[in-house]
N, C-alpha and C positions, 0 to 999 in steps of 0.2 A: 670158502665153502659155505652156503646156506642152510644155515640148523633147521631142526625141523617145523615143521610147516604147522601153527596153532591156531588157521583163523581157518572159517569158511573158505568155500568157494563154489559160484555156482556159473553154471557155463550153461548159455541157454541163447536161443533166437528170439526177436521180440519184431514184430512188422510195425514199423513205423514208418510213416510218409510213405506208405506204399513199397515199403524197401525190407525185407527180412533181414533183419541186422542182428548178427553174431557178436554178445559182450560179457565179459566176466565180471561176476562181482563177486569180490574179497574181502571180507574184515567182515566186521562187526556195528555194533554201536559208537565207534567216534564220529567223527566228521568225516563228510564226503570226498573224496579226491576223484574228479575222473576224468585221468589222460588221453589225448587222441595222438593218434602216432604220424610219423612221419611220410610221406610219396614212399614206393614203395615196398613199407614197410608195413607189420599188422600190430596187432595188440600183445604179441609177445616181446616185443622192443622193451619193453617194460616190464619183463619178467625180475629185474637186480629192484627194480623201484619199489611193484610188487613186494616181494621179499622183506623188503628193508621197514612200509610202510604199514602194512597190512594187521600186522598186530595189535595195533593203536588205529588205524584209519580203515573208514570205507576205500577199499581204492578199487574202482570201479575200468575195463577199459575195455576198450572195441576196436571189429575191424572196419574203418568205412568205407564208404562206398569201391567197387571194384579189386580191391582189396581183402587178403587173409580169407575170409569163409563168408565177405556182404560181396553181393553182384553190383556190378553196375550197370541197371540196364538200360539206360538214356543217360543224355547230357544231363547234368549237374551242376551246381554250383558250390562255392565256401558257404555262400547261405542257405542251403540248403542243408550244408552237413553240420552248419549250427545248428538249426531247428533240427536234425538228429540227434542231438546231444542233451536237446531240452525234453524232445521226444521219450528219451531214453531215461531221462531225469524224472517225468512223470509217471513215464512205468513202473519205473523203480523205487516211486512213491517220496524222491530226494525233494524235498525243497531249494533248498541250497548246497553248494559245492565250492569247492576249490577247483575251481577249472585250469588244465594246463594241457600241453603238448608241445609236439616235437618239429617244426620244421611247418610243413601243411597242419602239423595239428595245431600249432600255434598258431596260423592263419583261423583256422577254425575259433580258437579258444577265443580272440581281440572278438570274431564276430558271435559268439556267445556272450559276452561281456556288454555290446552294444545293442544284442538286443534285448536281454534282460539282464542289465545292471543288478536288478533287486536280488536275484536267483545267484549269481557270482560271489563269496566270502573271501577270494584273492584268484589271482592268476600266476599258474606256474608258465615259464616262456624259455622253450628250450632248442635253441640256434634257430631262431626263427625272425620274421620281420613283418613290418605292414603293407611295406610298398610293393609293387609289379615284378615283372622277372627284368632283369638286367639285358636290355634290348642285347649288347654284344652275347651271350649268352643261348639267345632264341636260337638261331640256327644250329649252334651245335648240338643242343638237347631234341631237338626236332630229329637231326641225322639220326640220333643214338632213338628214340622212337621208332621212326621208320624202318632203321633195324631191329628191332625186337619183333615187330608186328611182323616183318616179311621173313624172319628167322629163327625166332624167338632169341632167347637172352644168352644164349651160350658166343656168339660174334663182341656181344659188346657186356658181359656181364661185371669184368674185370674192370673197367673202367666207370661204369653206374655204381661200384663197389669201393671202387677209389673216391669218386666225389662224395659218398654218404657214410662210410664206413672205416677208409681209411687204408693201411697196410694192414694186412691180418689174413686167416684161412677163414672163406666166407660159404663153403658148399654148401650149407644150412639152408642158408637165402639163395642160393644160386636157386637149389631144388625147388625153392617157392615160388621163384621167378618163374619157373618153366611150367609151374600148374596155373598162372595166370590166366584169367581168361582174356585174349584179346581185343576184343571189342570193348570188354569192360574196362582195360586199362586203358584204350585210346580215349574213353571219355574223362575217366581221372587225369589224363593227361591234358587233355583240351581245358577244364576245369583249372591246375594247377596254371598252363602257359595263359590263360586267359582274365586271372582273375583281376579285381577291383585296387583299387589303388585308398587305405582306409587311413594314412597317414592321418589327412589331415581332421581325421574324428578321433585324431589319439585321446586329445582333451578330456573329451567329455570320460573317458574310463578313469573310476577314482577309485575302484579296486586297489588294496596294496597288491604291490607284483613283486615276485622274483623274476631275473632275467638270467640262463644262462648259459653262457656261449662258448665254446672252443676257440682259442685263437691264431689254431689254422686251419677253420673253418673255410671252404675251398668254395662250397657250394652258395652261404652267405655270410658274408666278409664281414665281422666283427663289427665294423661303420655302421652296418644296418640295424645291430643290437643296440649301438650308444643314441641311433635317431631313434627306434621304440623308447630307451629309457627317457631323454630327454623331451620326447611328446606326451607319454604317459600324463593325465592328471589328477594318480595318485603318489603315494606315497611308492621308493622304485628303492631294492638290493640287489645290485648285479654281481654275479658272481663268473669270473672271468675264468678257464679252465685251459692251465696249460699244456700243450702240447693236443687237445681235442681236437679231432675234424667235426664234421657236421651229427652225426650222431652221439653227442659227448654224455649222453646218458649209457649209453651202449658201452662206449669202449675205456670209458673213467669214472665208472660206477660208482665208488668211493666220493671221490667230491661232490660231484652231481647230489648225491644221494643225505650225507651231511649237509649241502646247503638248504635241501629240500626238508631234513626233517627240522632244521634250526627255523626256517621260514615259517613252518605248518606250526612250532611250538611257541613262536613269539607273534604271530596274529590270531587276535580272540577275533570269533567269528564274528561277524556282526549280523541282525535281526535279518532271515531272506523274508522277502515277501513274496508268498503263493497261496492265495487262496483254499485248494485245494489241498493242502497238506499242514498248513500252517495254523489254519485257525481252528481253537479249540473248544 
């Protein structure tokens, strides 16, 4: 059970990149955390993280594009919903942050990191990878698409709930499923089946990382976690979660949640460079 609630919280839309993007921010005076969530999934996925950090940390999060309470209304890309997060960074006056996410948010976060390294204090990485979608793969996520848009999510919701979620009672999300808007998810979708391939730029991120994965992650196979950690070129703690599918923030809050605040308490920030918040 979650004791009672001590920090802020402000819930508000903020238009960046031409996008009215819906994001909460929590906490106070610590350091920045701000997580991007999973395909989808919105900024309540991280309501247990929320909870846990919020006392001690800014923890900052959103819904992106197509997704929770932001539209999507053209095509997009991960770089694009990086500069949302630095967008959102400036609005909110953050110099720097701990950046992390879940799945697509962690596609997001690597491309926050690489384009401004200085602005990143570490990266949280949760069941997520760098590389492409797994060609065997493409087709059947396509069908389960196809049927959403021509029926919405009630045909295949069971199964989209399996690969991200796991065994559990999911009507929560089902119902959010079914307020999506469709057009705006076929773009998130073209955006996730479409994206870059940023393996081979792991290098240059020298951010300390947390990595951490389920390991019966269904949707990305644990292999894809050990090639982030071993590209990384920073310092890397992985933290391996048994018995987790692909949202292992979600359905193993407890560990997730201890690796995360042992991460945030044993990395001292280091200097972000921004201009405009930074010099005094």
């Amino acid at each position: 059970m979650v004791g009672a609630v001590n920090y802020r919280r402000v819930m508000a839309f903020a238009n960046l990149n031409g996008t009215d993007i819906y994001f909460e921010d929590h906490g106070g005076k610590g350091p920045a955390v701000i997580l991007s969530h999973g395909f989808l999934m919105d900024h309540s996925m991280f309501d247990a993280q929320v909870a846990a950090l919020a006392d001690k940390y800014r923890v900052v999060t959103w819904d992106e594009r197509g997704f929770g309470q932001t539209k999507a209304t053209g095509p997009f890309d991960y770089w694009d919903s990086a500069n949302d997060v630095l967008a959102l960074m400036d609005h909110l006056g953050i110099g720097g942050a701990y950046i992390g996410g879940m799945s697509q948010g962690g596609f997001i976060s690597l491309r926050v990191a690489l384009l401004s390294p200085a602005r990143v204090q570490g990266l949280i990485l949760i069941d997520t990878q760098a590389g492409t979608e797994d060609p065997a793969t493409v087709d059947g996520y396509q069908q389960l698409h196809d049927a959403f848009v021509a029926h919405g999510p009630a045909p295949v919701q069971e199964t989209i709930a399996s690969i991200i979620l796991g065994p559990g009672e999911w009507s929560e999300w089902f119902a959010k499923w079914d307020q999506l808007d469709r057009a705006g998810f076929s773009h998130a979708f073209n955006c996730l089946m479409h994206r870059d391939d940023v393996t081979g730029d792991l290098g240059s991120i020298t951010a300390r990382t947390l990595i951490v994965h389920g390991d019966v992650d269904v949707a990305i196979p644990i292999t894809k976690a050990e090639v982030l950690r071993d590209g990384l070129g920073g310092p890397v703690t992985m933290c391996v979660v048994p018995g987790a599918p692909h949202a292992a923030n979600m359905t193993h809050p407890d560990i997730v949640n201890r690796a995360i605040v042992d991460f945030l308490a044993n990395t001292a920030p280091r200097a972000a460079v921004h201009p405009q918040f930074d010099k005094k």
